[in-house]
C-alpha positions in Angstrom: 103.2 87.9 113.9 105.6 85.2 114.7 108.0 84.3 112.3 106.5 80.6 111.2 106.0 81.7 107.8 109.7 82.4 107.3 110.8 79.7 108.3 109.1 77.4 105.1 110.2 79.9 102.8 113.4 78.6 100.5 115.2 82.1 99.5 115.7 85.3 101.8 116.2 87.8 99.2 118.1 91.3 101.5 116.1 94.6 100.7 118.0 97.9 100.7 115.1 100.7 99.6 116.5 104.5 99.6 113.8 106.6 100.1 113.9 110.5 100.0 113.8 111.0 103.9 115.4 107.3 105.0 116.1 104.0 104.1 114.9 100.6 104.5 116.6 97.8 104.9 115.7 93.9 105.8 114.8 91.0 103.8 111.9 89.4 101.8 111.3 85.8 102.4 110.1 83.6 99.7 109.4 80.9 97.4 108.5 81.0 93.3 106.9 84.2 92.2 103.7 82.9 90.6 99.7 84.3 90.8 98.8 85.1 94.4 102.3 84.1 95.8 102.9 85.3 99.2 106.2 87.1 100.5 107.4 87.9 104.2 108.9 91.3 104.4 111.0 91.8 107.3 112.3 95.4 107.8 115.0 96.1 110.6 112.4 98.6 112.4 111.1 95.3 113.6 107.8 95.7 111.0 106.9 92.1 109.4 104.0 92.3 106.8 102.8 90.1 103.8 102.8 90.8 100.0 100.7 89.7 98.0 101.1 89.2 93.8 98.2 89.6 92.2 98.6 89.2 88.6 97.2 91.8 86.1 96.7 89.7 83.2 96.7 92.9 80.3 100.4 93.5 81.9 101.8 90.4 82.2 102.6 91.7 85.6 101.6 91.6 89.1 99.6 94.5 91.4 101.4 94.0 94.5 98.7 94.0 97.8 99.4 94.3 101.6 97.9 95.3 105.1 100.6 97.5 106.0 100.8 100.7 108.3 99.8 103.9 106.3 103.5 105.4 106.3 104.7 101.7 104.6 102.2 101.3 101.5 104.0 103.6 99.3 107.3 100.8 99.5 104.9 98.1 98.5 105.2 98.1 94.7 109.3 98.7 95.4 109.6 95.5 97.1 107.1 94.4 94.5 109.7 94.9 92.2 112.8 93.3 93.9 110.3 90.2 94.3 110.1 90.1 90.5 113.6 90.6 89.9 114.1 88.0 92.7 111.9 85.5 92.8 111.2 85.5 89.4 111.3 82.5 86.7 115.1 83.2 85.3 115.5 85.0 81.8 117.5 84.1 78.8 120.5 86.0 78.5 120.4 87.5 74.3 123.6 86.6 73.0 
């Protein structure tokens, strides 16, 4: 996969996922988290995928869907969550 998609993405957000036996590290590319958003996951092994937010309506949340090599798919809902965190619509801070 070439990297065309990454390049219309507006925010690279850097991953750093520690794992029991390694760690990942890279970057997700991105716009707005919304329903059915797409993300570019680049991982410094060279592996490139895409994520997928599906929202779960009940959870106010998002499943979190990819094509990705067997040894990969248990990451998906990690980076799932940093897209949340990331790309997320900002919170109010309580004060």
């Amino acid at each position: 996969m070439d990297n065309l998609l990454s390049n219309s993405f507006s925010t690279k957000v850097p991953l750093n996922i520690q794992l029991r036996d390694k760690t990942l590290k890279g970057f997700v590319a991105g716009n707005t988290l919304s329903a059915y958003s797409i993300f570019e996951v680049h991982l410094s092994g060279g592996d490139i995928f895409l994520i997928e937010a599906i929202p779960q309506e009940e959870y106010s949340s998002f499943y979190w869907s990819s094509l990705v090599k067997d040894e990969l798919k248990k990451v998906v809902p990690l980076i799932g969550k940093i897209i949340e965190r990331s790309f997320g619509k900002p919170r109010a801070i309580p004060q």
